[in-house]
Each structure stands twice: as structure tokens, then as C-alpha cells.
N, C-alpha and C positions, 0 to 999 in steps of 0.2 A: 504494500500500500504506500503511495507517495506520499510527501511530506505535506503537499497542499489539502490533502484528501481528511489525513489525521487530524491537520488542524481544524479544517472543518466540520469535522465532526464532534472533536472537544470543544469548540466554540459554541457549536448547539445548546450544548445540556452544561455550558456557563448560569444558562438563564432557565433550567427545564421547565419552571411555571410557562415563561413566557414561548417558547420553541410549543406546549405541550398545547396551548391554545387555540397557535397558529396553526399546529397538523390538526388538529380536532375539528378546525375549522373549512378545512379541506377534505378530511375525512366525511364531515356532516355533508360538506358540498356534492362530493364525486359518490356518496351513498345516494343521496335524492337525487342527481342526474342520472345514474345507472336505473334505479327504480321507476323516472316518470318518463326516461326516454324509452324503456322497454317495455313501459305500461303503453306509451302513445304509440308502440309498431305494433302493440296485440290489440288494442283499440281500432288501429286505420285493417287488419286485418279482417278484425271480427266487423267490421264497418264495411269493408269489400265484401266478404262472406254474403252477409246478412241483408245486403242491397244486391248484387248478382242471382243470390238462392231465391228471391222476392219471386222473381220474375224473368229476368235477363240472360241468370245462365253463366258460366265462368265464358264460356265458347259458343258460337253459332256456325251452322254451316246452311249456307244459303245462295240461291242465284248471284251471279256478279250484279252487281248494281242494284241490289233490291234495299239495302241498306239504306240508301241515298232514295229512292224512288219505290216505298213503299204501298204496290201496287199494286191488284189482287193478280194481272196478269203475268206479273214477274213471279212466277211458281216453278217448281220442277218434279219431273216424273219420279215416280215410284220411292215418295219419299218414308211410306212405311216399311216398304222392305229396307231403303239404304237404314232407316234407324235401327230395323233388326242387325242387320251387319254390323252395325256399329259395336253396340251392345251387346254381342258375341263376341266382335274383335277386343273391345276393352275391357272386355268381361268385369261390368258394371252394371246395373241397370238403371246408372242415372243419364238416361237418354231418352230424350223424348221428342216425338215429332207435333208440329203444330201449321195451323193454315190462319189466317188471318183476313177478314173482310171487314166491310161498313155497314151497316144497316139501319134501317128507320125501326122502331122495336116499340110495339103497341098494346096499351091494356085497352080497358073498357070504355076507360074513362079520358087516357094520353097515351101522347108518344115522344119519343124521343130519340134521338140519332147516337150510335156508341158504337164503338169496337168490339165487333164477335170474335174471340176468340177460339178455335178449333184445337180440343186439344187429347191427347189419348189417356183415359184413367186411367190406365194399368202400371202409367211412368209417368203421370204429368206432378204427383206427389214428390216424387224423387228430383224436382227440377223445380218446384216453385213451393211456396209457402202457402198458398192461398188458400189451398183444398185444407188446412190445420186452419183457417180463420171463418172458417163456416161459425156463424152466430145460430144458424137456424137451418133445419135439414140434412141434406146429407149429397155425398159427393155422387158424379153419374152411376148408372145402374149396368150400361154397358157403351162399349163403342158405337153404336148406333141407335141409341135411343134418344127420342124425341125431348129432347129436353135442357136446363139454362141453369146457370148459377151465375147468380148478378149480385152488385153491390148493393149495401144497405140503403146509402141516399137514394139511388135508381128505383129503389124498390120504395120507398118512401114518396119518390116524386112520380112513380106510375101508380103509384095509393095498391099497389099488390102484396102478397104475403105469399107461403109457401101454398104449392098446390096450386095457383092461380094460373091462367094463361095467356101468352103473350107469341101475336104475330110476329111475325120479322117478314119485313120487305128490304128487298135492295138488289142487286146487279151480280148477274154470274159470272165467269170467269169469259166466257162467251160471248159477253153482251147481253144473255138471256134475263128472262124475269126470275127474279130469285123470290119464293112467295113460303113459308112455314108458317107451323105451329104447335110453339115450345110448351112445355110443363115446367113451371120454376120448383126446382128441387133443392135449392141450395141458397142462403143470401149470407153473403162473407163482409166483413171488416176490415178491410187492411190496413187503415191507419190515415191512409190519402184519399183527402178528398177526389181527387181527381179519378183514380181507377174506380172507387166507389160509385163516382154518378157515369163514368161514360166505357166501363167494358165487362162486359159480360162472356163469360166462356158455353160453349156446347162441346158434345163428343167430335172428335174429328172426323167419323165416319157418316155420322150426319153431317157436318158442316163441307163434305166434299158434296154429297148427295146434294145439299140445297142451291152450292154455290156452283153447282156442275161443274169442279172438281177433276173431276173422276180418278185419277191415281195419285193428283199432283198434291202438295203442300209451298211452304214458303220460307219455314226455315227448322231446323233440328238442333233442339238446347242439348248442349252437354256439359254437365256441373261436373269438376273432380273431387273428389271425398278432401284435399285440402290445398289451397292457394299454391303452395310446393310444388304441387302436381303437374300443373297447369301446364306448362314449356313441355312434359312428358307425354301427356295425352295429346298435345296438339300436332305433333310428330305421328303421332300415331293415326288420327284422325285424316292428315293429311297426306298418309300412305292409303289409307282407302280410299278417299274420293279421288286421288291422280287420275283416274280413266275419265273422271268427269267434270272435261274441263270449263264449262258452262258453271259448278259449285268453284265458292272460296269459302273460306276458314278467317271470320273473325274471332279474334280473342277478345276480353272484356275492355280492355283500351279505346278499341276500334267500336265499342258499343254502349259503351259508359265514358266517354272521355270529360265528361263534368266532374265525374267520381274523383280522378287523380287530381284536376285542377281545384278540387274541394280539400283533398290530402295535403296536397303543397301550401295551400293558403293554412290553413289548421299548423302546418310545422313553422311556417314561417313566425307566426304568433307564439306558436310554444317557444321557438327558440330566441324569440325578443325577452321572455321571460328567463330563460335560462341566462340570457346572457347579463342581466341584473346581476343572478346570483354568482357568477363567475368573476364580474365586474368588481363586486364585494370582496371576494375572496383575493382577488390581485392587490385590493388596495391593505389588505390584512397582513398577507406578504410583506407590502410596502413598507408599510409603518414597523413592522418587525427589523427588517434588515436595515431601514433608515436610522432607528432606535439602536440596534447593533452596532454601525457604523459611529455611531454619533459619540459614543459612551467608548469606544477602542481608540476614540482620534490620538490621546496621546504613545497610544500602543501602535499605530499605525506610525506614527512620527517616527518612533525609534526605532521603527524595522526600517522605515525611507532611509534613517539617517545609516544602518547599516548597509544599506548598500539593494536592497528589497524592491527592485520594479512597480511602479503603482500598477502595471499590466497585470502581477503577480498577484498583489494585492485585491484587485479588481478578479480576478478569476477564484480568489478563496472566497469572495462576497458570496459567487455565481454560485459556486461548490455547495456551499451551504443552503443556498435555498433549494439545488436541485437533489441533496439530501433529503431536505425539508419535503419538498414537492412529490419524492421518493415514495417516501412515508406513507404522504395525505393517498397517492394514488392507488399502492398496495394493497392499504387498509379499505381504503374507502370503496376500490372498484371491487376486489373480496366480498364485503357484506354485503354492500347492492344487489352483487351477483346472485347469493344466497339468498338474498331476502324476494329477489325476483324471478330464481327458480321454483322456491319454495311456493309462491305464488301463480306461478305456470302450473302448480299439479294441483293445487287447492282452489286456484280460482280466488279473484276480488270483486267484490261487491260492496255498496254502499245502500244508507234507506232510499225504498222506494223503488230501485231498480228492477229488483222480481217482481214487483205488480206490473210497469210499465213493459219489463220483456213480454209477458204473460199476455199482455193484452196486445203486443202486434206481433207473437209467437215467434220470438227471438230469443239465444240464451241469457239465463239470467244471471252469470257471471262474465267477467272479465278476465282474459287472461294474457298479462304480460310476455313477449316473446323475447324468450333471452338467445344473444347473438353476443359475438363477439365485436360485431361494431355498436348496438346496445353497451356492452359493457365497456367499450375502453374509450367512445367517442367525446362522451364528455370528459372522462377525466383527465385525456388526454390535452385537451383545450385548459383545461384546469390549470398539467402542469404545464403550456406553453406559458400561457398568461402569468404564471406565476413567474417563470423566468424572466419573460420580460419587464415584470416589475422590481426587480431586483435591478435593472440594469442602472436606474436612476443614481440609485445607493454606490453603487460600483463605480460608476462614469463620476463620483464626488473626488473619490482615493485622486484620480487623477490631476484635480488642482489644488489638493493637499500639499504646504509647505514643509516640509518634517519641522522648522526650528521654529514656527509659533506652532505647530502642534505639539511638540514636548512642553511646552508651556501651559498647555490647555492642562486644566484640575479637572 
């Protein structure tokens, strides 16, 4: 160990209250940084999850440009067989096909214009949440049966309840007269107003029958069991459809791009906050090694007057906080880590949470995702900041005079 290294480290535990403070204080920092930066990557996760599983699906495979021009004729052939393929190739059964039209949708009394959604009960569970938000009734009875599960306001504003029934008019795939009539068997919650008053689902086997159809659909959700997954399955996915080259393969980016520009904005705010506490913790530094410096000036005098480089000087200042800075990282990124593992199996929650997951059937914990840039991102920043506050202290040695600093009491 060098001689710079020694001193600085006995120079430390000169003052242990005060050294014991200053790491405790970096310790408290790089522990709540590790804890609320690994809470906010399983937060924006469970926030991806929980808005994709809604409705949207991690991945869609659908006509080129249907995306952009959401059209009933933009469809493609024999989209229940490709979903069986799928769902044998990934051997998963969260895959599911669906068809999509418009329709004018009528009680007795009103009507109203909303989005039919077509969709297969046997997997449309396994890709959306809505079929567990049923307030009243119960999910389709088969692929082809004549029948609707609509939102609560829509059902409010056609003054309908279960059991009731409701025409639907509107245009086939053909240009034809698309003419039914539904049995409402289902009325769900989701939480948003908007899906609530303007879409309602049927079986996809009737919803091709009505909209003359006949084999085609318009796009095929596939959820993977967890966010990780995602790049894995999509490779996959994108080795069966190759022969068809009329299908692309969006991923959730390409079909939520609000979702990430909602993520970014949310970090950018945590990290105005974060950067407070960091900000704190540099000037705790400061005043430590300033206070060090201030109270050695005559001890520094007489190492100058010995012949001691203030360069020398200056780099035993450094030594010592990045000692110091050692410490806070060690300790502090350790317990974070622990405390945010620990929390990854047990789950966080606060009041209130499990009534509100409960009611738009989402989970009712929280679980911090510990990573290795989770753990070492902030305290990493911690100990830069803290070096550079040291430099103040250090950059002083060098307009120290030794002969009025041996003078200094």
C-alpha cells in the first residue's frame, strides 16, 4: 500500500464522528437510489404489462399497412388457422386471433356507433383482461354464437341490461349490407371511459359470418408470459409468417409508442428528484473535506515547507474522499440490493392499492426489478459527484503558502 493511500486513510478516522456521518450519508443516499430506481423499472414494467395484456398484446401480426389504415378491407386469409400455427409453434396459448369493424349498434329505445370487436373465446382470455372485468354475465358461449359483451356506459346509454337485444348494422368486407342480431351476455368495466361507451366484442366466427369475412381477420395478438421474452418470441413468430409476405410483425413500440414517451417523461421527473438528493450528498462531501483541509492548513505548511508537491497534497484530499465515497457505495449499493431483492419475491404494496388493482383487474403488488444497472446507476453518480466535490478543497493546497500556513493556530 502507498504512502499516499495510508495517509489517507488515517486521516479519515482523525475525525470518525465526522468521516462516520458523511458515509452514513451516502450510505442513506445510494440505499434509497438503488431501492426507488429498481422500484420505478418494476413499476414502468408492471405498467407495460398491464396496459399491452389490457388489450394491445406485447406483439401483433397483421396486413402491411393496416396499422396506419385501419380498414375492415385491409384483412388477411386464413387467419385462424395461421393463429393455430402459431400457438403450436410457441407452444403457448396466449394467441389469439381477432377481426375488427364499425357498426351502428341498436336497442329499442337508441343507437349508437362503436367498434365490434371479433374475437375467439377459447384465447381471447389469455391476451386481454376484459373477459376478468365482466361486472354482469358471463363470457361467449361459443365461437359462433349470436351474441355481444359491451361496456357498462354503452349499456347505460342504450338503457339495456343482460339478456336484452341489440341490432348491429354496418358494411361488409365486400361493400355488402352487414345486418344482425346480438344477445348481450356480458357488460364489463375497464376503467376507461372511452372503451366502455364505444366497443363492444362478438365471437369471431360470427363476426366473419356478418361482416362477410369469410376466412379472413385483421390482426393476431400475441402476449409473452414476461416482457424478457418479447425479442425471443418475435424471432420466432417471424420465422412462420416468412412465406407471407403481405403479414409484418409489430412489436409493442410500433403499437403503443405513447406508452415509452409516457416512460421517458415519468424518468425524467424521477431523476430531477434524484438529482436533489445527490446534489445534497456532494455538498456533505464538500463541507467534510473543506473542514479537513481547513483545520491540517498548518500540517499542510510543513509538509510544502518539506519539500511535498501541493499536486501530492491535492491527490491525498482526492484519496480520501474516494475512500470515503468507497465506503458510502459498498454499503449502500449492498443493502439497496437486498432490500430490493427481498422485495422482488415478497412484493410492495401500499393502502388502497389492492382495492384499486381489484377493480380494473390488475396485480395488487408491486415488484421492484433488480439489475445491475438498478443497482450500481445511482450510486455510481453518487460516487462521481462526490469526487468532484472534493476537487474545490484540493484545487485550495495549491495557493497555499507553507510560511503563513505554519503560522496558522
Amino acid at each position: 500500500m502507498n504512502i499516499t493511500l495510508r495517509m489517507a486513510w488515517r486521516n479519515l478516522w482523525r475525525h470518525k464522528r465526522r468521516t462516520w456521518l458523511t458515509v452514513g450519508a451516502m450510505i442513506f443516499s445510494n440505499l434509497l437510489l438503488v431501492f426507488m430506481i429498481s422500484l420505478q423499472f418494476g413499476s414502468y414494467r408492471m405498467m407495460i404489462d398491464n396496459t399491452l395484456k389490457s388489450y394491445t398484446g406485447h406483439m401483433q401480426v397483421q396486413l402491411e399497412g393496416y396499422n396506419d389504415d385501419s380498414k375492415i378491407r385491409n384483412s388477411f386469409d386464413n387467419i385462424i388457422p395461421l393463429a393455430e400455427q402459431l400457438r403450436q409453434t410457441l407452444n403457448t396459448s396466449r394467441v389469439a386471433a381477432r377481426g375488427v369493424a364499425f357498426a351502428m349498434t341498436s336497442s329499442e329505445m337508441r343507437s349508437y356507433g362503436l367498434q365490434i370487436v371479433g374475437v375467439e373465446p377459447g384465447y381471447e382470455p389469455e391476451v386481454s383482461t376484459l373477459s376478468g372485468l365482466l361486472k354482469k354475465g358471463q363470457f361467449f358461449s361459443g365461437n359462433n354464437a349470436e351474441e355481444i359483451i359491451i361496456g357498462s356506459i354503452l349499456a347505460r346509454n342504450l338503457r339495456v341490461d343482460i339478456g336484452a337485444e341489440l341490432t348491429l348494422l354496418g358494411s361488409g368486407r365486400d361493400g355488402s349490407f352487414a345486418a344482425g342480431v346480438v344477445l348481450v351476455t356480458g357488460i364489463f368495466e375497464s376503467g376507461s371511459n372511452d372503451v366502455d361507451r364505444s366497443m363492444a366484442q362478438i365471437p369471431l366466427g360470427y363476426f366473419q359470418s356478418l361482416f362477410s369475412m369469410g376466412n379472413q381477420g385483421h390482426n393476431i395478438v400475441i402476449n409473452a408470459e414476461d416482457l424478457s421474452l418479447v425479442d425471443v418470441l418475435q424471432s420466432k413468430v417471424s420465422h412462420v409468417i416468412a412465406s407471407r409476405k403481405e403479414l409484418v410483425l409489430l412489436d409493442w413500440n410500433q403499437l403503443q409508442p405513447g406508452l415509452q414517451q409516457a416512460i421517458q417523461a415519468d424518468m425524467f421527473s424521477a431523476w430531477f428528484m434524484y438529482a436533489i438528493l445527490i446534489v445534497l450528498v456532494a455538498f456533505s462531501v464538500l463541507n467534510t473535506q473543506l473542514m479537513s483541509v481547513l483545520e491540517r492548513t498548518r500540517e499542510f505548511g510543513i509538509m510544502m515547507a518539506l519539500g511535498v508537491k501541493p499536486v501530492r497534497l491535492g491527490a491525498l484530499v482526492i484519496t480520501e474522499t474516494t475512500l470515503m465515497s468507497t465506503l458510502g457505495l459498498a454499503i449502500g449499493a449492498g443493502l439497496g440490493a437486498l432490500l430490493a431483492y427481498y422485495l422482488s419475491l415478497v412484493g410492495f404494496s401500499y393502502p388502497g392499492m389492492e382495492e384499486m388493482a381489484g377493480k380494473f383487474n390488475l396485480p395488487d403488488r408491486m415488484y421492484p426489478s433488480l439489475s445491475l444497472l438498478s443497482v450500481f446507476l445511482g450510486p455510481c453518480i453518487v460516487f462521481i459527484c462526490s469526487l468532484l466535490a472534493s476537487v474545490y478543497p484540493a484545487l485550495r493546497l495549491f495557493f497555499l503558502h507553507p510560511v503563513s500556513a505554519m503560522r496558522t493556530v
